[in-house]
N, C-alpha and C positions, 0 to 999 in steps of 0.2 A: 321824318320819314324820307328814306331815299329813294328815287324814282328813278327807275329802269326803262328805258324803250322795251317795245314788247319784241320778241325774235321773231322774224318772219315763219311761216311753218314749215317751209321746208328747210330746216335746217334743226339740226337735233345736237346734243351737246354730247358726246363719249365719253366713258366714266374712265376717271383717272387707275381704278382699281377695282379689283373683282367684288369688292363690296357694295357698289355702288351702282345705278341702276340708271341708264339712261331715260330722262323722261318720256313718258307714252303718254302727254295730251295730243301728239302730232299726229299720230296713229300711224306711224310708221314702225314695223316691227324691226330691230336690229339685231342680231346674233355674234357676238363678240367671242373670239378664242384668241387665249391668253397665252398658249406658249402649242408649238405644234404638236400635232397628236403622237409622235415617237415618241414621244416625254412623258405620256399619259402613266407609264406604271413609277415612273421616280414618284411616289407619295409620302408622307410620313410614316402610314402606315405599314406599308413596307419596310422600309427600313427599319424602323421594329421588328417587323419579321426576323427580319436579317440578324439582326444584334441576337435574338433569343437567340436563334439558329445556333448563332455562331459558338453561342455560350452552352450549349446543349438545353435547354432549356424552351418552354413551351411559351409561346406567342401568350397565350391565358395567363402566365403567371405574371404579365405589367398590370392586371385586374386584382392582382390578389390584396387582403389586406392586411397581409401578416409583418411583420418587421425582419424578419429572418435576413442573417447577412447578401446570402443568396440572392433575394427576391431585391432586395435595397438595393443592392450593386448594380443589378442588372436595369433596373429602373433609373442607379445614376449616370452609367455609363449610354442608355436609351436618351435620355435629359441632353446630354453633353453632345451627342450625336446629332439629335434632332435640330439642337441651337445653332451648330457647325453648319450643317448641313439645307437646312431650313429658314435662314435667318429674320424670314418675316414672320415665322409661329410663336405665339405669344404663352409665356408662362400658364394661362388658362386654358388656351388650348391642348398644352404638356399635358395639363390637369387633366383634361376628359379622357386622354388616353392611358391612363395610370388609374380610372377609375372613381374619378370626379375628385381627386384632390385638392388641395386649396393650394394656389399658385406659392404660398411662402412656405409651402413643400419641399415643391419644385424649386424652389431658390437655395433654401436648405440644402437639400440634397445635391446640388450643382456644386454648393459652394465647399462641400464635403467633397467628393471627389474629386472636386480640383486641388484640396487639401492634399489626399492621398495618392495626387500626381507629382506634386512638388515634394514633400515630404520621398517621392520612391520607395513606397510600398509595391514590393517584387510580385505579391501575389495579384494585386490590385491592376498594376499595370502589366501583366499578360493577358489578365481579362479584356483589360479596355482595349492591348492592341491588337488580340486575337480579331474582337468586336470590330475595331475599324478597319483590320487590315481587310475582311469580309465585306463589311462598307462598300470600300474603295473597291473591293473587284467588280464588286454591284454597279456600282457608277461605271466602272470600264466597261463593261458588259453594255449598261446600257445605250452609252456615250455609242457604241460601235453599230 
């Protein structure tokens, strides 16, 4: 058993990451913000938004459970975005916004569209850079 001195109580420990929850035996309340509030609309969810938009396409159809090229595309090219963009959202996470899919989905389908980026599939890639270029104005917009 290793033995720890006890922490004095005034003194509390901050959490390395939003997951994690500073102890309350001190009773001190603490209220921790992670990045300032201008930043509040950059989310995933957004950005989703954005890609549908861009692609004509309804925000609902990343729910759908059809296979249709359409619907796959816009969910790979949502995938590739998110991960770019996002870099601490985890394959599971992808999942629940795609409609609870299972992560080796969302790896599938990444690793597919990255296919049909290298490969330069013409129809393929005006989607994705319609999709990003829309991205990026979003980030400019909200950068400003």
């Amino acid at each position: 058993m290793i033995y720890a001195p006890p922490r004095p109580a005034n003194t509390i420990r901050l959490a390395r990451t939003a997951h994690h929850r500073p102890d309350t035996h001190t009773g001190i309340g603490v209220t921790l913000q992670l990045y300032p509030a201008s930043h509040m609309r950059k989310t995933p969810e957004r950005l989703l938004q954005i890609v549908a938009l861009a692609l004509d396409m309804a925000p609902s159809c990343y729910l759908m459970k059809t296979r249709t090229r359409n619907v796959a595309e816009l969910r790979y090219i949502g995938a590739l975005l998110l991960r770019s963009h996002f870099p601490k959202i985890t394959l599971n996470e992808i999942a629940t916004f795609f409609g609870g899919m299972d992560h080796s989905s969302i790896m599938s389908g990444m690793c597919r569209a990255n296919k049909l980026i290298c490969t330069g599939d013409d129809r393929f890639l005006k989607k994705y850079n319609k999709a990003l270029n829309s991205v990026n104005i979003w980030l400019r917009k909200e950068a400003a």
